[in-house]
N, C-alpha and C positions, 0 to 999 in steps of 0.2 A: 311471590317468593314465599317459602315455607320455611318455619323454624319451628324447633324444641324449646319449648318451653317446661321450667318445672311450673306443675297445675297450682293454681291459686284462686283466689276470689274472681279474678279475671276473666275468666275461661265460664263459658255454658254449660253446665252438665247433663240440668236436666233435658236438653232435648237431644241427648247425645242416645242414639241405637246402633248397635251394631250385628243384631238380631239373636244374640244370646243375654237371657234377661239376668245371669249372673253379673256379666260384664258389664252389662248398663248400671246395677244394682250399686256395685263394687266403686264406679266410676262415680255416679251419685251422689252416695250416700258413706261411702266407706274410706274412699281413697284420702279424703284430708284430714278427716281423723287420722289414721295411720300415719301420713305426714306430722301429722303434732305429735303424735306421743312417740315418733323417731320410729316406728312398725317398717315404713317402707319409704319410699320417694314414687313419686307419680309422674311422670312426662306426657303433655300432649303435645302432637304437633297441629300446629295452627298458623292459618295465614298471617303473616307478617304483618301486612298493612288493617286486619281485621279489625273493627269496632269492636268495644266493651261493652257484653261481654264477648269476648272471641271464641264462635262456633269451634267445635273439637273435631277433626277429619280423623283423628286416632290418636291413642295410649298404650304406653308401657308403663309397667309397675316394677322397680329394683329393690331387692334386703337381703342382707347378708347372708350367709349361711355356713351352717358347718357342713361337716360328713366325714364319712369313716372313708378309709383309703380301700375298706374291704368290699366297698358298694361299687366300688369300681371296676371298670374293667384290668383285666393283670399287666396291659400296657402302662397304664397312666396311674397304677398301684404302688409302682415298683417306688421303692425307697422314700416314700411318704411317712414322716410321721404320722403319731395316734393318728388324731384328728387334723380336718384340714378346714381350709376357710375357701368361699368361694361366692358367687354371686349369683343371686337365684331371680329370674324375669319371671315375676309371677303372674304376671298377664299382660298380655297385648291385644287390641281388639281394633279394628278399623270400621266408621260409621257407615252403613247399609250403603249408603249414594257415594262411597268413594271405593268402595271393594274391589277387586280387579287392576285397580293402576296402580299397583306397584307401591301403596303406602304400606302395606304389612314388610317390605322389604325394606325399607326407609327407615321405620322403624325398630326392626330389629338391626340394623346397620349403625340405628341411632346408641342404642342399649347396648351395642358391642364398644362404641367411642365410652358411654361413660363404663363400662369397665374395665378401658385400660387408665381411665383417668383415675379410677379408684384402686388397680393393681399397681401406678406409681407409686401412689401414697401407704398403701397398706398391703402389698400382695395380693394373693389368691392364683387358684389354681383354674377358673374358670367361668365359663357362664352355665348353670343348672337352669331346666323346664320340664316342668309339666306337661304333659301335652294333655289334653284334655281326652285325645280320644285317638282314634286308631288317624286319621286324617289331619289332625294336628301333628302326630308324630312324622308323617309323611313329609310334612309343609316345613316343619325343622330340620329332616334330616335331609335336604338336597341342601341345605347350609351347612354340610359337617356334623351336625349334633350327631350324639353317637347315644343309642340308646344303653342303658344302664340292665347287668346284669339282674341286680336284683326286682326290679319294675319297668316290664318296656314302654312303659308312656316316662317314664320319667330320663330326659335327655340329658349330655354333657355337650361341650365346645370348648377343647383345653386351651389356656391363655396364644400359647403358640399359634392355633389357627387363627385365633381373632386377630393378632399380631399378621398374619399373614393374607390374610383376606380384607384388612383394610388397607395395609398396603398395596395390594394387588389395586385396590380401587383407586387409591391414591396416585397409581399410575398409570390408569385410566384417564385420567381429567386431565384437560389442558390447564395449564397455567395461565 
């Protein structure tokens, strides 16, 4: 069985590749600093019954964010105050040996739960990304993201879909 864990001392970093050396770097060497000084939250998922320290199959990275309602498209504009808040995934990366089955979708499935757990408590208007590259933007957007007028690598997924696309899952599974 597989769970989400937030990353800790727990977890293997260093033999973690996913064959971009930013995202191995990031994973490393960067991601729990940023957890300490409150920068971001890290997630990996990792086998359940795993020994310490427990191998990383994949990560997501979550931090706040603001943004202008004008970077938007004129749908999701409308009637926005100034500035809005929202939730920016600023990396996800799946290890070389588990690529193709369906962890990068787990995991951004994962990132989509903790932002509606963080829109009970504080709002927000959505999940923001990055896409790194023309290919990435691709891999987001058969999930909804909607690329942004002002940067097409940089994507949205308004609270609504997320709301509706986990329930959709939700009523998928047997009970």
């Amino acid at each position: 069985m597989r769970k989400l864990e937030l990353l800790t001392k727990a977890h293997e970093r260093a033999g973690f590749d996913c064959g971009s050396e930013p995202l191995n770097v990031f994973l490393r060497q960067t991601a729990r600093q940023h957890a300490e000084r409150g920068i971001s939250r890290t997630f990996v998922l990792v086998e359940e019954n795993a020994v310490e320290p427990k191998p990383i199959l994949g990560f997501f990275s979550l931090n706040l964010c603001q943004i202008k309602p004008a970077a938007l498209t004129p749908e999701f504009a409308r009637r926005l105050p100034r500035d809005v808040s929202g939730i920016r995934l600023g990396r996800l990366a799946v290890a070389k040996e588990f690529q193709r089955q369906g962890i990068g979708k787990l995991l951004l499935v994962g990132a989509m739960v903790k932002f509606l757990e963080i829109f009970q408590l504080a709002g927000g208007i959505g999940l923001f990304v990055d896409a790194k590259d023309q290919a990435a933007r691709r891999y987001y957007e058969q999930f909804g993201f909607v690329a942004l007028p002002s940067n097409e690598l940089e994507l949205f997924l308004p609270v609504r879909s997320i709301q509706d696309a986990l329930a959709g899952l939700k009523q998928r599974q047997p009970d």
